[in-house]
Backbone bond lengths (Angstrom), bond angles and torsions (degrees), N, CA, C in turn:
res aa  C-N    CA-C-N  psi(-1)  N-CA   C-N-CA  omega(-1)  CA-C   N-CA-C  phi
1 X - - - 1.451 - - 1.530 110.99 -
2 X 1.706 119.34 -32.79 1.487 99.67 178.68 1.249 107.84 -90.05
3 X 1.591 120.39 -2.84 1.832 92.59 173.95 0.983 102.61 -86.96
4 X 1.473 135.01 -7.93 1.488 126.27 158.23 1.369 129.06 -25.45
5 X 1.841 100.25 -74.80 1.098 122.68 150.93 1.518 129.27 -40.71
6 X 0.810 133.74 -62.86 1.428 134.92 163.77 1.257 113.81 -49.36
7 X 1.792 136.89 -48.36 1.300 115.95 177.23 1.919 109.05 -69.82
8 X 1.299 110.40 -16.88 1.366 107.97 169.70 1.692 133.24 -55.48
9 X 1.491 94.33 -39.50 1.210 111.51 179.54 1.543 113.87 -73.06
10 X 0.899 107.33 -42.84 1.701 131.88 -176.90 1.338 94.47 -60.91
11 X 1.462 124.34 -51.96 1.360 106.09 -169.80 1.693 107.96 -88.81
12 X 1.308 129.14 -16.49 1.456 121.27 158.13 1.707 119.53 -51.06
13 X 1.415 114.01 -32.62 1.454 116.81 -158.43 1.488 76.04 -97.21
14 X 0.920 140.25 -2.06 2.088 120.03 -178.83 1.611 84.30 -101.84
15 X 1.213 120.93 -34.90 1.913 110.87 -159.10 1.820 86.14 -83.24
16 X 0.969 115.78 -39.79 1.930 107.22 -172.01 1.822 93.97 -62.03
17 X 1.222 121.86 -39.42 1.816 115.94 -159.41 1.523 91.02 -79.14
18 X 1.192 99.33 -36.64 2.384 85.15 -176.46 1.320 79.68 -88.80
19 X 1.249 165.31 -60.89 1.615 111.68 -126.17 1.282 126.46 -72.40
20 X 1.621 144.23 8.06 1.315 152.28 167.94 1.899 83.16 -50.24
21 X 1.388 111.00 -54.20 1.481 114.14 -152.41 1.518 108.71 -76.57
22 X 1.645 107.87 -41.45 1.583 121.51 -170.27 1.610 93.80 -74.78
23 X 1.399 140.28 -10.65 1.706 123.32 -140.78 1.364 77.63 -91.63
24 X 1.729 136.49 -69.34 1.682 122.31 -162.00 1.830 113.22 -62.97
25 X 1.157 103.43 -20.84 1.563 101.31 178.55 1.542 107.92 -74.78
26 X 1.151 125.93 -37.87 1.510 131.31 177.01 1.845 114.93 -70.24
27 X 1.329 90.65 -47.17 1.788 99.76 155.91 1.325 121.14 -37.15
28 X 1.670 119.20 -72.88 1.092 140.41 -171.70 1.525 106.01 -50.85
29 X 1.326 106.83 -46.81 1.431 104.89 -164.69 1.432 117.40 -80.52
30 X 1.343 96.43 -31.40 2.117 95.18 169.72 0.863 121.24 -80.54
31 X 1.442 130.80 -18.75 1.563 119.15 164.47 1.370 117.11 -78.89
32 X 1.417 123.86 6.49 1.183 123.27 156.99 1.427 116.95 -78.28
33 X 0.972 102.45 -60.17 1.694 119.24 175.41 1.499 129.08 -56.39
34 X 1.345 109.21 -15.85 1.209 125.50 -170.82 1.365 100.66 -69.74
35 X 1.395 147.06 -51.85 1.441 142.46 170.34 1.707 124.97 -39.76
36 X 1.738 91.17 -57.79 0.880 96.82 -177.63 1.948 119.31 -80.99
37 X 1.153 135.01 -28.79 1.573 127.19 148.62 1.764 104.21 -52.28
38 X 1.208 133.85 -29.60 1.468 109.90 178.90 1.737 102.27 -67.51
39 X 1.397 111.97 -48.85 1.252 118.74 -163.45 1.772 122.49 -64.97
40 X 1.563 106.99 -11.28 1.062 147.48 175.40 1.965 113.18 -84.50
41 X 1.342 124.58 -40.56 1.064 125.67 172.89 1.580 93.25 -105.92
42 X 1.109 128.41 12.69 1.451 108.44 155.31 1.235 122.43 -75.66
43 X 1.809 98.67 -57.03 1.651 114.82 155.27 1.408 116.02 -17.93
44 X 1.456 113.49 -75.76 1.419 116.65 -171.38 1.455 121.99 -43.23
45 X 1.241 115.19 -66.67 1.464 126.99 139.85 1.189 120.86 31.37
46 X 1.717 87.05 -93.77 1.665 114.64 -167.40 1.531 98.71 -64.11
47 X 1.592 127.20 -48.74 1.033 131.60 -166.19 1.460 121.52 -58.58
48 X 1.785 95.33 -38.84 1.688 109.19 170.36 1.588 121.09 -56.21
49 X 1.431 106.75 -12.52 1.509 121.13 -156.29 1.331 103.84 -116.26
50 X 1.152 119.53 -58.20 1.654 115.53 -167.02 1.776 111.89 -120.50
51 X 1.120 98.80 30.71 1.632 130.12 175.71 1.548 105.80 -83.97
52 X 1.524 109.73 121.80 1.364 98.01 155.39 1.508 103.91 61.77
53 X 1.390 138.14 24.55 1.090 134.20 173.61 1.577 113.33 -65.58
54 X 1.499 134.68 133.58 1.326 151.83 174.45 1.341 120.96 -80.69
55 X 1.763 104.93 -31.05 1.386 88.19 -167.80 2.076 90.34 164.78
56 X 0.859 141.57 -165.26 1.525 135.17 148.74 1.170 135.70 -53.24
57 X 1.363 100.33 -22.61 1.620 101.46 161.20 1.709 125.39 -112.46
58 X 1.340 91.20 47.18 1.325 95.18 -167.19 1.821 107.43 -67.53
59 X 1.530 110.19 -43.63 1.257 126.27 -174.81 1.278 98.71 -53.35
60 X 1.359 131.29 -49.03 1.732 132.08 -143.91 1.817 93.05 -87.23
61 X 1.242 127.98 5.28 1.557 131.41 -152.01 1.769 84.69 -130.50
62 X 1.225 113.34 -24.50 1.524 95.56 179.11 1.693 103.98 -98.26
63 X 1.362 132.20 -48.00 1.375 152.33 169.83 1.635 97.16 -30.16
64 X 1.294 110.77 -83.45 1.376 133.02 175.96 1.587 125.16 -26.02
């Protein structure tokens, strides 16, 4: 349990010393991505919903 703790800590004090460096690269990269993961859980979505439909109660048979 404490090298738990200890490799925990260790890896907070390495992520606090890079992030000056990691903060515009992490920026950069989610506003790229950001369209495409929305456009991606839209998919899912729709698929969760009108997927495999049975009949009118198809939704209340997956929920349920």
């Amino acid at each position: 349990m404490v090298m738990v703790a200890g490799a925990s800590i260790l890896g907070a004090l390495a992520l606090w010393a890079a992030w000056p460096a990691l903060h515009p690269a992490i920026l950069a990269v989610s506003r790229g991505l950001a369209p495409a993961l929305a456009a991606l859980a839209l998919a899912g979505c729709t698929v969760f919903l009108f997927g495999e439909r049975s009949g009118p109660a198809g939704i209340m048979d997956k929920i349920s």
